[in-house]
Each structure stands twice: as structure tokens, then as C-alpha cells.
C-alpha positions in Angstrom: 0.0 0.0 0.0 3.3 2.2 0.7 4.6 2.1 -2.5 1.0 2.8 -4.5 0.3 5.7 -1.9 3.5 7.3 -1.7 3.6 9.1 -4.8 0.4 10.3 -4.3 1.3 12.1 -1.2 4.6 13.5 -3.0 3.1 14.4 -6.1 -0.1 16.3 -4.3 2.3 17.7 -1.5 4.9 18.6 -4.1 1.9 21.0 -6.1 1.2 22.7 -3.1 4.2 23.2 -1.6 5.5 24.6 -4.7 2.1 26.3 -5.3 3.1 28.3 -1.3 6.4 28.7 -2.2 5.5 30.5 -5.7 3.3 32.6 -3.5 6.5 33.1 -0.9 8.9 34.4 -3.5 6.6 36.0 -5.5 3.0 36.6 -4.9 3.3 38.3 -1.5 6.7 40.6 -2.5 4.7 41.5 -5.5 1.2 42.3 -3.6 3.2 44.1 -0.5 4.4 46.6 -3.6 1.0 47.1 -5.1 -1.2 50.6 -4.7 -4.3 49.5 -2.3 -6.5 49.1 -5.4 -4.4 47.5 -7.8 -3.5 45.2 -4.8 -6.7 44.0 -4.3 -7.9 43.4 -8.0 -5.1 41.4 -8.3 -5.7 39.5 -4.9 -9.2 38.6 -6.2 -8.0 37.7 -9.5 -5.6 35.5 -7.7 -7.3 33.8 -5.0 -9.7 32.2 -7.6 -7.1 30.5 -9.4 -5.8 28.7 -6.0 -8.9 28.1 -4.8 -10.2 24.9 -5.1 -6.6 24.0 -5.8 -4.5 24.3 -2.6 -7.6 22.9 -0.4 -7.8 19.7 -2.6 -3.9 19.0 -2.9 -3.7 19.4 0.9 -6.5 17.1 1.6 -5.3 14.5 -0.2 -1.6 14.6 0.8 -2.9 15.0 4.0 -5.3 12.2 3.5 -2.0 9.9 2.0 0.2 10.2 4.4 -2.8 9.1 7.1 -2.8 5.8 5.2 1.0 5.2 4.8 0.9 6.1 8.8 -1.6 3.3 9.0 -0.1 0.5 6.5 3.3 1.0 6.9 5.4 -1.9 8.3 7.6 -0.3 9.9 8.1 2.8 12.6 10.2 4.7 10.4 8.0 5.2 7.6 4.8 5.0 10.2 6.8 8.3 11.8 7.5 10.1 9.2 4.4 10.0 7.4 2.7 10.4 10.5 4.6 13.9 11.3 4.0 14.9 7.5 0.2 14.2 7.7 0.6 16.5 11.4 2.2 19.5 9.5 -0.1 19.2 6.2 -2.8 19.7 9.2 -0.9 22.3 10.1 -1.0 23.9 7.0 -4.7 23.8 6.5 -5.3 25.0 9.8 -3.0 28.0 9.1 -5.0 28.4 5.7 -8.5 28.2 7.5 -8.0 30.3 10.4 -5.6 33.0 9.0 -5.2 32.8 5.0 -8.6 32.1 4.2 -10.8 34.8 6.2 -8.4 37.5 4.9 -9.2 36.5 1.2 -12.9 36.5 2.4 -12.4 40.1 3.1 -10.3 41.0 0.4 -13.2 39.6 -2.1 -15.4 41.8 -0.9 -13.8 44.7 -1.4 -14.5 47.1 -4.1 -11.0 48.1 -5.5 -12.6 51.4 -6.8 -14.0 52.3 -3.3 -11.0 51.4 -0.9 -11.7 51.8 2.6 -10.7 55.1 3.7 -8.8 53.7 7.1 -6.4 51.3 4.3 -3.5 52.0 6.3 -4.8 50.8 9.6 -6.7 48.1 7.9 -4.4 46.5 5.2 -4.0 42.5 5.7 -1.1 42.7 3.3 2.1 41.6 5.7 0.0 40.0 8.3 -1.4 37.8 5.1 2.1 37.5 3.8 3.4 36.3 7.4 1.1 33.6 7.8 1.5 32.1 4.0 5.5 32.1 5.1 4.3 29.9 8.0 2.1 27.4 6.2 4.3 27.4 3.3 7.4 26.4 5.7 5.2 23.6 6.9 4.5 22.3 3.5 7.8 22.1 2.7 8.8 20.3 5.7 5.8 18.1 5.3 7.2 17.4 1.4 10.7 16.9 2.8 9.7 14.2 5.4 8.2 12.1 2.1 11.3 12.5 0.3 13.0 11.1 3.2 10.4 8.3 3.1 11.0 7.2 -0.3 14.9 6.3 1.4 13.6 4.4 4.0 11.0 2.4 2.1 13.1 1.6 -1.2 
């Protein structure tokens, strides 16, 4: 079951880590530059193309390395698909409870009617802070099933 679940998890983990990571080096340097306006037409335009994206990748690399924690024969590969499967939770709970509500807000916004307390207001680095978090996470998560693949071939 190892073997046939394994590059699941590594191919699904490996889309949205490098999906966070695109958004890392990026995404968030290029949205931190932007005038409020232009900054949140491009947010809006954004946030649909990742969305149902991330959610789904997550879910099942998440889901992946659950069953290799499950099946595997040995503690090894039980631990470190059971610590990637914690930090892909990690991730989405990051995504839900920071990410998510800011791109909520930021959909709502009219760009051509930007709130006139912006400067107190703007989720920009606070949004950029917490992708750097989950997007660390993913990668570790990623990492530990690279280092699986050692210990099961």
C-alpha cells in the first residue's frame, strides 16, 4: 500500500508546496508593492485561481500520508508519514484560520471604493506572514516524504 500511496502524497504535496512557495517568493513581495487598489484586483484575480486548488492537494496529501501512517510496516515510515500528515494539518489549519478569512475580506472589497482607514486596515504583511508559516510547513511536510521514499526503497 506504501509504494502505491507514496507518490500520491509527493506528487499532491509537491503541487502545493511549490504552489506556497510560488506565493512566498513572489506573490506576496509583488502584492506588499502594489497601490491598495491595484493590490486587491489582483488579490481577487488570484485567489480564484488557488482556490479549489491548494484545499484539494492538501486534503489529499494529507489524506495519504494518514494511510501510509496506517499501513506501513515499519516505525520509520509509520513516523514520518505520520509527522507529514501533522504538519499538512498544520498547514490547512493556518490556511482556515488565518489565510482564508483575509481572502474573504479581500473579495469583498470594491477596489474602486478602498476603505478610507487602508493604512490601519491593510491584511497585506500580516497575510504575507502567515503564507510564510504554512508554506514552511508544506515544505517540511514534502521533505519528510522525500526522506520516506529512502527508507522504504
Amino acid at each position: 500500500m506504501v509504494r502505491f500511496v507514496l507518490p500520491i502524497a509527493l506528487f499532491t504535496g509537491g503541487l502545493a508546496g511549490g504552489a506556497l512557495m510560488l506565493s512566498v517568493l513572489g506573490g506576496a513581495p509583488l502584492l506588499l508593492a502594489l497601490p491598495a487598489d491595484r493590490y486587491i484586483t489582483v488579490h481577487q484575480f488570484l485567489v480564484t485561481r488557488f482556490d479549489p486548488f491548494m484545499p484539494v492537494n492538501l486534503a489529499i496529501a494529507f489524506a495519504s500520508d494518514i494511510i501510509i501512517a496506517v499501513t506501513a510496516s515499519t516505525d520509520g515510515v509509520r513516523s514520518l508519514a505520520a509527522t507529514a500528515a501533522a504538519l499538512y494539518l498544520a498547514v490547512m489549519c493556518v490556511s482556515l484560520t488565518r489565510n482564508v478569512p483575509i481572502n474573504k475580506w479581500i473579495a469583498a472589497v470594491d477596489p474602486d471604493a478602498v476603505p478610507a482607514d487602508w493604512e490601519e486596515i491593510d491584511p497585506r504583511q500580516r497575510w504575507s506572514d502567515w503564507n510564510r508559516v504554512r508554506s514552511g510547513l508544506a515544505v517540511a511536510a514534502l521533505l519528510l516524504n522525500v526522506l520516506t521514499v529512502g527508507v522504504v526503497a
